[in-house]
N, C-alpha and C positions, 0 to 999 in steps of 0.2 A: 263622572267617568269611572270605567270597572277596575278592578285593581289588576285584570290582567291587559288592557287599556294603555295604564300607566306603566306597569311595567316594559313592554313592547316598545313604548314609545320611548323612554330610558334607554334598552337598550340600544333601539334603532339613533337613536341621537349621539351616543358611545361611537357607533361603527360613524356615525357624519362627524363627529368633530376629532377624528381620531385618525390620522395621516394611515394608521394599520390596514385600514377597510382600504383607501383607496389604492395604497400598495398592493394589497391582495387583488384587486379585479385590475389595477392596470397592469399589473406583472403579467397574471393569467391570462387576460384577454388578449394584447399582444401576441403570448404564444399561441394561443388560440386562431389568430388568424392570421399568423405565420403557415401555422401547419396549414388551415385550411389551404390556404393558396397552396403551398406546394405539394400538396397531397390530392387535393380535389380539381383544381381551377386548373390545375396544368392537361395540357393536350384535350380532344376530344373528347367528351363521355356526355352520353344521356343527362337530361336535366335530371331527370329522377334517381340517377345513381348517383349525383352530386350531391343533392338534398338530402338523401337518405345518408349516405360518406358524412354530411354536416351532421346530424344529427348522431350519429353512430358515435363520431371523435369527441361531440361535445358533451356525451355522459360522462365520460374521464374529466373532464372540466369543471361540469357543476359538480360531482363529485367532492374534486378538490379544493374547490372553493367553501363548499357547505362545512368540508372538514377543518377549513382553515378560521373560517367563521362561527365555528360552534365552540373552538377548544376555548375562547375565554370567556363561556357563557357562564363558567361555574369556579372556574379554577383560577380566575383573575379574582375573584372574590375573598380567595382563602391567599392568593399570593398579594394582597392590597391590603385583609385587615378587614375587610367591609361584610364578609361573608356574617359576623356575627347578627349586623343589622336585619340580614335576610333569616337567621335561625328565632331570633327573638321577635321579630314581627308579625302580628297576627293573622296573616295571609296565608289562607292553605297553602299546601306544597304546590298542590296542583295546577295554583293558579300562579304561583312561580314559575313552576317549570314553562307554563303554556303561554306566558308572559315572554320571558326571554327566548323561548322557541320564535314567537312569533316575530318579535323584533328582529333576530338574525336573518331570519325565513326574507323577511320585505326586504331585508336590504340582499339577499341572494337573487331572489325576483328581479331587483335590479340590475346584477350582472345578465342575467339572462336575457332580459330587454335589449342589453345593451349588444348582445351578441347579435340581434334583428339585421344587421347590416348585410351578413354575411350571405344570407338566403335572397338576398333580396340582390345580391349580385348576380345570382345566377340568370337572371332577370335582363340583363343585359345581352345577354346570346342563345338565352333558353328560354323555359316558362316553369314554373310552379302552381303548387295545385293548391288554393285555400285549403281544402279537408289537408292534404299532406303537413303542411307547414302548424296545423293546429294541433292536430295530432303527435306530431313529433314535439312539440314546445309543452303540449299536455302531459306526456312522458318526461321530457327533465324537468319541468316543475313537482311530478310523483315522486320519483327519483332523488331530486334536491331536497325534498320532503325529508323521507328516507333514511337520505343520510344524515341532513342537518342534525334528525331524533338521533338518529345511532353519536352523530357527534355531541348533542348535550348529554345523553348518558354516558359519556366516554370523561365528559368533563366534570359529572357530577363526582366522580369515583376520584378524582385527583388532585393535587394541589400545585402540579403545573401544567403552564399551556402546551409546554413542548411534549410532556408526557399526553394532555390531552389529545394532542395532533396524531401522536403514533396510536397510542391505543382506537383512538375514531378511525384513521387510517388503516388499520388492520381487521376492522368488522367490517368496515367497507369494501377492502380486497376481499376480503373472506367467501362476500356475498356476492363478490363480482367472478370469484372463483369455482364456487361450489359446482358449476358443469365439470370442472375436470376432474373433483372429486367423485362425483356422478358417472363418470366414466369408467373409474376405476373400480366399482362398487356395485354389486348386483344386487337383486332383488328389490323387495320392498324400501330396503332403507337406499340403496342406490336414484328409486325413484323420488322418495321425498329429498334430499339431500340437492335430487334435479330442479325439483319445484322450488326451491328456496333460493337457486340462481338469478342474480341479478339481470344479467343482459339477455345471455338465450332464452331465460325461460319467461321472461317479461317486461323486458326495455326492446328489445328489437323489434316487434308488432310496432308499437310505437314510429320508430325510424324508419317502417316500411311504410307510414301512413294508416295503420292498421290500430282501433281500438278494441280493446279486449275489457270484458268488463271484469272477469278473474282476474287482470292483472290488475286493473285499481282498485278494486278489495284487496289483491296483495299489497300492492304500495300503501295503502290506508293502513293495515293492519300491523306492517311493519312500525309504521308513524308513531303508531298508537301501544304499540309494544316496549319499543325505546322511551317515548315519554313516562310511560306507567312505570317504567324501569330508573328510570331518572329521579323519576317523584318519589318512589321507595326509597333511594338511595340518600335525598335531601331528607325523609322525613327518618331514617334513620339516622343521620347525623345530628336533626335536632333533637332525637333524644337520646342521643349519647352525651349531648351537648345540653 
């Protein structure tokens, strides 16, 4: 087995034997579909303004959950003592970071499965549309992606979780924000600033049923930005260290 293999499966056995993981998705997912019912399921409305309503409120979700999932990918390491075993082990950086990326990743995957209930109510007085329902779960698994990276680079740079949670929490609004920086900002840099928005500029196709293939090259490349960023950060600790 690969050593990024063995890591993933590490960390993914951390979040199963570890009361943390499960408090994190039954916390969230309760509120989760609190809200939905009273925000979506009440009164009258189109099956598809439901669906999409699901999937628009469940970005803020997986979101939260990837960020609360990621902060002790790196900084539980250096708050245990254990962090040296990862600096001294001959395992590229890369294959660390893509290691415990992944292990969090599957077990966020699992939150999102677990949210399947919810779509599948509307079922009961409406209809739903396969391309719809795939499309939109393909969007928060990009998204979960996304953030998850931004939240292991968030952790690689700290030595607590709690600092990990805000600093991932605050790239993550950031990128969920950047349209009303966008607003405020004209010209060329007002336009790129639009493009690097989270929801309007490339989550919302998604929740409309709507795949765009710019926006997952964007989400890939966001992924792929945060872990390259991650893995600089670990491989400059080991040799500071």
């Amino acid at each position: 087995m690969s050593s990024i293999a063995l890591i993933a499966r590490r960390e993914l056995y951390g979040y199963l034997r570890s009361p943390l993981g499960y408090c994190i998705v039954a916390a969230v997912l309760c509120l989760h579909g609190l809200l939905f019912n009273v925000l979506w399921m009440d009164g009258e409305r189109p099956s598809y303004d439901v669906l999409q309503g699901f999937f628009y409120q469940s970005s803020g979700f997986v979101a939260a959950v990837a960020v609360l999932l990621a902060m002790r990918l790196f900084a539980e390491e250096r708050q245990t003592g254990t962090e040296v075993l990862l600096l001294k082990s001959p395992v590229p950086e890369w294959q660390i970071v893509l290691g415990k990326f992944a292990g969090a990743y599957v077990f966020l995957c699992g939150y999102v499965l677990l949210t399947a209930y919810m779509p599948l109510l509307v079922l009961v007085n409406g209809k739903v549309t396969g391309g719809h329902v795939a499309a939109g779960y393909g969007g928060l698994l990009l998204l979960g992606a996304a953030v998850m990276a931004l939240g292991t680079f968030a952790s690689s740079l700290v030595s607590s979780q709690l600092l990990a949670a805000v600093l991932g929490g605050a790239l993550t609004i950031t990128g969920f924000a950047c349209w009303i920086i966008a607003r405020k900002v004209s010209g060329g840099i007002g336009g790129f600033v639009g493009y690097l928005d989270f929801m309007e500029s490339h989550y919302l196709s998604f929740s409309r049923g709507i795949v765009k293939f710019s926006s997952i090259v964007y989400w890939l490349s966001v992924t792929y930005v945060a872990l390259l960023a991650a893995t600089a950060s670990l491989a400059a600790r080991r040799w500071r260290g």
